[in-house]
C-alpha positions as CSV (number, residue, x, y, z in Angstrom):
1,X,-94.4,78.6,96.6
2,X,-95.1,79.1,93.2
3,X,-95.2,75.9,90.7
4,X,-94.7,75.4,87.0
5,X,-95.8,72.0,85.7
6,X,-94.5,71.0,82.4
7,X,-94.9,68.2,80.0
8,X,-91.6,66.5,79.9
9,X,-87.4,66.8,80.6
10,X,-87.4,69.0,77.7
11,X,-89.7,71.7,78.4
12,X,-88.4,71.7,82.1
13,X,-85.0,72.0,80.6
14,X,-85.8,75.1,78.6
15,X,-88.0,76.9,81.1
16,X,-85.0,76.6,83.9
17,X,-82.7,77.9,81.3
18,X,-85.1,80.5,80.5
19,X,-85.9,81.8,84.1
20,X,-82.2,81.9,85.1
21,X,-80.9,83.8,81.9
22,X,-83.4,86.4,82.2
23,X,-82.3,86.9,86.2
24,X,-79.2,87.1,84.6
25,X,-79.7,89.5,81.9
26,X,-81.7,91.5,84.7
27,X,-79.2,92.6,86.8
28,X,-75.9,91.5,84.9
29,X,-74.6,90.3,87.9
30,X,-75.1,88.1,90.6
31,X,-74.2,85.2,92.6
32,X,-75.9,81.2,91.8
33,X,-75.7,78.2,93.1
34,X,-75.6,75.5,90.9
35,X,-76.3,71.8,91.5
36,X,-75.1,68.5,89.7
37,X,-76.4,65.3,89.1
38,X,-79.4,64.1,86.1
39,X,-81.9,67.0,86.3
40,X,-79.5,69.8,85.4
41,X,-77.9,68.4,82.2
42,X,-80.5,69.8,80.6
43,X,-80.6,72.9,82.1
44,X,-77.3,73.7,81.8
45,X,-77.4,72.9,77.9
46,X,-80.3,74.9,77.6
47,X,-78.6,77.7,79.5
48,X,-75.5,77.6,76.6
49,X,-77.7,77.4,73.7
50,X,-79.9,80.6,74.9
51,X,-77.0,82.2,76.1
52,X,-75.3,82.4,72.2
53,X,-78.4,83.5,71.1
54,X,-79.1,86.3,73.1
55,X,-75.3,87.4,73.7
56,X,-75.6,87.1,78.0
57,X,-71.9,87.7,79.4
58,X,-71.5,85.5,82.5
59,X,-68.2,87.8,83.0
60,X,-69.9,89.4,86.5
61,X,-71.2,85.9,87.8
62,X,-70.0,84.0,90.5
63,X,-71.2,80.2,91.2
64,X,-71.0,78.7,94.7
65,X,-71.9,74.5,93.9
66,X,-73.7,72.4,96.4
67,X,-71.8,69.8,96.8
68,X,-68.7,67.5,96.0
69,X,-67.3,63.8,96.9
70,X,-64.7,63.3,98.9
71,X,-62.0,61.5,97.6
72,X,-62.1,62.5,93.9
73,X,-59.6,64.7,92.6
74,X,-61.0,67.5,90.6
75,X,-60.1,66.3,87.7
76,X,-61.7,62.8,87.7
77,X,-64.3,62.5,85.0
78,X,-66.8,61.5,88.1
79,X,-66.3,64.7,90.4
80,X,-68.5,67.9,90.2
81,X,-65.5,69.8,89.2
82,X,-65.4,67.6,85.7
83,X,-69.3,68.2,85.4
84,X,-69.6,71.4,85.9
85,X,-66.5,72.1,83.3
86,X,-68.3,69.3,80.9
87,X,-71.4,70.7,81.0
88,X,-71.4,74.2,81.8
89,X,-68.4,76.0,82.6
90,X,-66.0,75.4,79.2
91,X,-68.7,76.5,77.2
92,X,-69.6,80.6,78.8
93,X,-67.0,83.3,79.5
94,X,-67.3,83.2,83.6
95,X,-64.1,83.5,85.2
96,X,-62.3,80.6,86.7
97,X,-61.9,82.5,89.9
98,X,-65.3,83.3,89.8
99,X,-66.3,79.2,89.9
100,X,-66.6,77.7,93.4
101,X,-66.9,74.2,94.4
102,X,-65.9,72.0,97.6
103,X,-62.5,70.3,97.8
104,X,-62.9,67.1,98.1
105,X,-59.5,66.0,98.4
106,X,-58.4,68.9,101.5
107,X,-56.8,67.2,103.8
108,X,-58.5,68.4,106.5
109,X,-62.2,68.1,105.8
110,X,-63.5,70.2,108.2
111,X,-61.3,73.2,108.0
112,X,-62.6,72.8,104.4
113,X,-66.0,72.4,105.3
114,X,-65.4,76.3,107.0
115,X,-63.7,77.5,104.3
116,X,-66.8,77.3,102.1
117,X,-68.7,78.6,104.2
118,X,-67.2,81.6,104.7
119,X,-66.5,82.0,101.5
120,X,-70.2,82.4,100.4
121,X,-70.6,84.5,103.7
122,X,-67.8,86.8,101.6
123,X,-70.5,86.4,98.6
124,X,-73.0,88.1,100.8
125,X,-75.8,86.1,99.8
126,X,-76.3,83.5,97.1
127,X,-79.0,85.6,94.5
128,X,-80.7,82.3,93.0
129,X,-80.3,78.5,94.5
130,X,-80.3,75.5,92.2
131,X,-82.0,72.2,93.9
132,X,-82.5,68.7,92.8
133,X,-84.4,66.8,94.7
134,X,-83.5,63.2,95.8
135,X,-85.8,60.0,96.1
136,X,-85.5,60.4,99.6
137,X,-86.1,64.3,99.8
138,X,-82.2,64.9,100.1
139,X,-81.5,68.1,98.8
140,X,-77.4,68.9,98.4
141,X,-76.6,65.5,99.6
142,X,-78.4,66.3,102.8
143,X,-79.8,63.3,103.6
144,X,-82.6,61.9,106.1
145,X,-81.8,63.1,109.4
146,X,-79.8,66.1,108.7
147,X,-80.7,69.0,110.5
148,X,-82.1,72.1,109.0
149,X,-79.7,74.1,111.2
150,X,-76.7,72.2,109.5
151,X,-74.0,74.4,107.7
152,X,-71.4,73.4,105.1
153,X,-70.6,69.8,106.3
154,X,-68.9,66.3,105.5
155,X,-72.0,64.1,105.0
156,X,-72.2,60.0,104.9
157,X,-74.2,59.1,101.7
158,X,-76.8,56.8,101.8
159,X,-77.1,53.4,100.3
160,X,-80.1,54.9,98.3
161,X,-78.0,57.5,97.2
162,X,-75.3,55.8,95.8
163,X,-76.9,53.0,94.1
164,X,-78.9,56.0,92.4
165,X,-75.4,57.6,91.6
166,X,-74.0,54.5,90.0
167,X,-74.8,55.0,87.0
168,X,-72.2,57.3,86.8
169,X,-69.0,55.3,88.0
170,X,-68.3,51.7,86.7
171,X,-69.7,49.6,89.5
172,X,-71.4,50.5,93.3
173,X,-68.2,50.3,94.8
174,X,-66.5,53.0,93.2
175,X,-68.9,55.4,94.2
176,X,-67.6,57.2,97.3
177,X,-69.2,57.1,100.5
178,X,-68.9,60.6,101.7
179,X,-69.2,64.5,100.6
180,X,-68.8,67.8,101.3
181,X,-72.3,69.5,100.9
182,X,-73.7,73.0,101.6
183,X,-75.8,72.8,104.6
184,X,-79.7,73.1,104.5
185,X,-79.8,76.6,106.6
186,X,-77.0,77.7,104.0
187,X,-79.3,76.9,101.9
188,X,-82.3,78.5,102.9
189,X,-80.4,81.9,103.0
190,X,-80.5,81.9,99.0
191,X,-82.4,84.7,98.1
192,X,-84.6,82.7,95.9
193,X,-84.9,78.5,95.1
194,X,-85.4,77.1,92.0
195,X,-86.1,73.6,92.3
196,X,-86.3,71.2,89.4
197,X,-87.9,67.6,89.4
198,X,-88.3,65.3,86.1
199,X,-89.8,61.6,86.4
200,X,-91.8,59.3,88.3
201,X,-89.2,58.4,90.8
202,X,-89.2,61.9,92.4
203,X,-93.1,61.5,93.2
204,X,-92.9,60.4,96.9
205,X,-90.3,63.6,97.0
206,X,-92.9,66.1,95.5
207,X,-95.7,65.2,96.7
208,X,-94.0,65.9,100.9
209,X,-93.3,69.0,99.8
210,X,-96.5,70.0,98.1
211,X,-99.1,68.0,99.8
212,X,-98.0,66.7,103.2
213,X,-98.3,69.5,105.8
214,X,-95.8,68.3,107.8
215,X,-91.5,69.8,107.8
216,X,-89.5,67.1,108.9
217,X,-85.9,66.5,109.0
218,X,-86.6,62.8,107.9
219,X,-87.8,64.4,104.3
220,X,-84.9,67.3,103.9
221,X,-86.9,69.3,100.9
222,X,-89.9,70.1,102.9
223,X,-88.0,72.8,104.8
224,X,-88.4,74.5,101.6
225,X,-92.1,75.2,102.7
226,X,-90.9,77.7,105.0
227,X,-88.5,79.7,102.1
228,X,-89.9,82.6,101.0
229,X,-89.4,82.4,97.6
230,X,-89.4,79.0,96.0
231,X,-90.1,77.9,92.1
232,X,-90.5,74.3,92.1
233,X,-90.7,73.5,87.8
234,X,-91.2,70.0,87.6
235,X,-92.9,67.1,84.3
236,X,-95.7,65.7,84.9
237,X,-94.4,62.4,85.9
238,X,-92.9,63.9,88.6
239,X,-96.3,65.6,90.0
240,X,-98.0,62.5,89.3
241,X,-98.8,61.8,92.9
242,X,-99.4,65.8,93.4
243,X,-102.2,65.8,90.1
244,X,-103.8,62.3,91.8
245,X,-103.9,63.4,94.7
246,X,-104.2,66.9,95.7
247,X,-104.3,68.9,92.5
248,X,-107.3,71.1,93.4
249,X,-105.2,72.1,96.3
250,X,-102.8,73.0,93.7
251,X,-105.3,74.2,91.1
252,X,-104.1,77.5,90.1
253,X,-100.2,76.4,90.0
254,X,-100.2,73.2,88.1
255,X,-102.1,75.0,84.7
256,X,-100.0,74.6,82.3
């Protein structure tokens, strides 16, 4: 696991924009998964901005996202379908067919839930995998508890979770209580994880993963210790437990 500590939001904004538009310019091609959510914003305007400069086509990209609510029509300013188009999609040249994301309104859920999954089974593999990491550990909205054999799967948020989603409806109660979410072992069949963190709240989250030997189900991102190929780029706040604790563990990853 190789990690890149940064200052701030800032330079982890630009140096995940960076690392995904030279895979991109690479091999001209390929498949990501994207996530939603705080961390990304960043990223994603990042991504635009270096994108114009150095003339990347995203014509031969497809994008599989992690995640949606259930009960939001696509085009409610809250769902991942109106993020991604806000922040990323209406501004580079992909393809619409090219753009996947959950239904959240199917009417059957679980028929859905396949769907997507054998959709990115179609997709072969998914090249590079976005991650957020939650207070909790969730990663995707897999939550405490979820097992790392889980597939694409209708998930029951946590209180946690959506008092730390608020922010984006008007009150608590308008957040839903349920998503569709790609599955941890989907996950963990990317070919590579990219795994960004920013601020002092995602500590505790961090510092499993990077410190604690132990891969538990009740902390969803330390399964990530068994990927093969994982960048975790994350501020200092965020490896502020990490640098207290265990940085000469971590000397030769956490230089600057």
């Amino acid at each position: 696991m190789k990690v890149i500590r940064v200052r701030d939001y800032s330079e982890l904004s630009q140096r995940a924009a960076t690392y995904f538009i030279n895979k991109l310019t690479q091999s001209h091609f390929g498949v990501w998964g994207l996530a939603t959510g705080g961390t990304p914003k960043g990223m994603y305007k990042e991504l635009i901005i270096q994108a114009e400069e150095k003339g990347v086509s995203f014509q031969n990209l497809h994008t599989v996202n992690l995640d949606e609510y259930v009960g939001l029509q696509p085009n409610d300013p809250t769902s991942y379908h109106s993020y991604m188009q806000e922040h990323l999609f209406q501004a580079i040249d992909i393809p619409s067919e090219n753009i996947h994301i959950p239904n959240g309104m199917a009417s059957d859920l679980e028929k859905e839930c396949d769907r997507y999954e054998e959709m990115i089974k179609g997709l072969e593999k998914i090249d590079i995998q976005l991650l957020g990491v939650g207070e909790n550990g969730h990663i995707g909205f897999n939550e405490p508890g979820t097992s790392f054999d889980s597939r694409t799967h209708v998930i029951q948020l946590e209180s946690s979770t959506r008092e730390a989603n608020a922010r984006y409806f008007d009150r608590l109660g308008d957040v839903p209580t349920h998503a569709i979410t790609m599955g941890i072992q989907t996950i963990m069949e990317a070919s590579e994880v990219v795994l960004l963190a920013s601020g002092k709240n995602k500590a505790k989250s961090l510092h499993a993963l990077l410190c604690e030997k132990e891969v538990t189900e009740d902390i969803p991102a330390t399964i990530l210790k068994k990927h093969p190929h994982v960048t975790v780029i994350a501020d200092e706040e965020a490896l502020s437990l990490v640098l207290l604790t265990c940085e000469r563990e971590n000397e030769q990853v956490l230089k600057f």
